[in-house]
N, C-alpha and C positions, 0 to 999 in steps of 0.2 A: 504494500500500500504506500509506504515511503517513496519507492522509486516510480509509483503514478505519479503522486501528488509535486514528486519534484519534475516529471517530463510536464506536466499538465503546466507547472512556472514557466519550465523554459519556453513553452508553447506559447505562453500569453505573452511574455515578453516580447521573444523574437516578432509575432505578428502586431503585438499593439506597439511596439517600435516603431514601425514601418506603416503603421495606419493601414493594415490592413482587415477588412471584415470578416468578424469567424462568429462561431458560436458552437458551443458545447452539446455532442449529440452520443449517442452510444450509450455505453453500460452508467457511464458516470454520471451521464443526463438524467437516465432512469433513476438511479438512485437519491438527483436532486427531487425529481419527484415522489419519493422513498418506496421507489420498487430500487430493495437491493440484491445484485446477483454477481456473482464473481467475472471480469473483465482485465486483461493483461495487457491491453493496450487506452490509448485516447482516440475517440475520434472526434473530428473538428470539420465543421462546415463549415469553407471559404470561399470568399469571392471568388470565384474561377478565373477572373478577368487575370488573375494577382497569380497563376499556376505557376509562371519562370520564376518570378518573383520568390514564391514560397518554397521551390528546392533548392533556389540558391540559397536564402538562407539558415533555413534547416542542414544542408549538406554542408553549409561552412562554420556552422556550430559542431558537428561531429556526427551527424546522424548520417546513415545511409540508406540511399533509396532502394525496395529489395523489389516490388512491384510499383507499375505506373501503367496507368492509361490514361483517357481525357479526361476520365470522371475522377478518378481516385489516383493518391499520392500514395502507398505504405511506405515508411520509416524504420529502422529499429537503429540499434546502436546506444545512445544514451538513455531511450527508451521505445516502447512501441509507440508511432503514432501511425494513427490511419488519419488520411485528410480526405473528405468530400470536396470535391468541386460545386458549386451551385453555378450551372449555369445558364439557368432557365429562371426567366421573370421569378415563379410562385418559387424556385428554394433561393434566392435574392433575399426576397421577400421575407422569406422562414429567419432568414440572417438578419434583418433591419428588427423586426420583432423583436427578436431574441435582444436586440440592444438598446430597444426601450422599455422589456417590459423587468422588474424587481427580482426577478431570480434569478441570483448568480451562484458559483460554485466557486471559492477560493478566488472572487473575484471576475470571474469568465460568464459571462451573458450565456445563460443555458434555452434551447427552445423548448417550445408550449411542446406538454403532450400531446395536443395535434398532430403537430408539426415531425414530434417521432414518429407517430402512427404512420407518418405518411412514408416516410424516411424509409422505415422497418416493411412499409408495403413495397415501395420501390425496390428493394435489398432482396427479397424475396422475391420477385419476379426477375430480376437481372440473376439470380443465382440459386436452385430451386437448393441446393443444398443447406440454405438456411432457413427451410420454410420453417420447419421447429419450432425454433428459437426463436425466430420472430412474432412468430403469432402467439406465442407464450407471451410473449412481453407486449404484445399486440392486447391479449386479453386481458391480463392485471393491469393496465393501462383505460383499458374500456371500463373496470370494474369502479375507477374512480369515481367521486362525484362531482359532475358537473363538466365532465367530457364534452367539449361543445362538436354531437355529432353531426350538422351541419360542413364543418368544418372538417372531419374526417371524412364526410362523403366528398368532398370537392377533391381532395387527395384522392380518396380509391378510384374512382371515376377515370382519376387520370391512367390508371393500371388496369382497370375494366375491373376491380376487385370489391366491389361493394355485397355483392350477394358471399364472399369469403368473409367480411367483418360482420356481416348481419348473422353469420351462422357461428362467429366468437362472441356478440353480442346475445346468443339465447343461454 
């Protein structure tokens, strides 16, 4: 937990140095929300526009890149990070949120459980091998109160997945 909490520093640092937009998504999101479950990495949703931007960085602190596509950065070395790219309007958007709205983790703008919901629905369709685990975390998340499910249908919609939440919803 000491070696998150200290990649999760270096992460805010290096990006809020540079003015770049992120916010706090993953296991330790969840956990801002107090679903807690074990996670060995950070993930961080970034302005996508900031991609070059954010491996040089990262790489010139000490970290090394071990996967990369257009959407995702992986990291490890001084610690795990995973980075989302947003680079569509609505996860833009997921990022401005998260930086107005009061829940932070150690400092770090965490987004709305919507906003996971939507996250963990994308993840699981881009990669069927985490359907699991996501829709576990998909359900303890829906079991809260005051899920604005409006707001999780505008996300499933975007993955044709809403008849899959309605059936974690019974």
């Amino acid at each position: 937990m000491i070696q998150l909490r200290k990649t999760l520093e270096i992460a805010q640092n290096l990006l809020q140095r540079s003015k770049i937009d992120f916010a706090l998504i993953g296991g330790f999101a969840l956990g801002a929300h107090g679903i807690h479950r074990a996670t060995k990495d950070i993930d961080l949703l970034v302005d996508g526009s900031q991609k070059e931007k954010v491996r040089e960085l990262f790489t010139s602190k000490g970290f090394r890149v071990f996967n990369e596509s257009k959407e995702v950065l992986q990291l490890d070395g001084i610690g795990y990070v995973d980075i989302v790219f947003a680079n569509r309007p609505l996860s833009l958007e997921i990022i401005q949120k998260a930086n107005f709205d009061k829940l932070r983790l150690a400092g770090v703008p965490v987004v709305s459980r919507e906003a996971i919901i939507g996250l963990k629905i994308q993840a699981f369709k881009n990669d069927p091998q985490r359907v699991l685990q996501d829709k576990a975390d998909i359900k303890l998340l829906l079991n809260q109160s005051g899920v604005n499910l409006v707001e999780v249908k505008k996300y499933a919609d975007l993955f044709d997945a809403w008849s899959e939440i309605e059936e974690l919803l019974k």
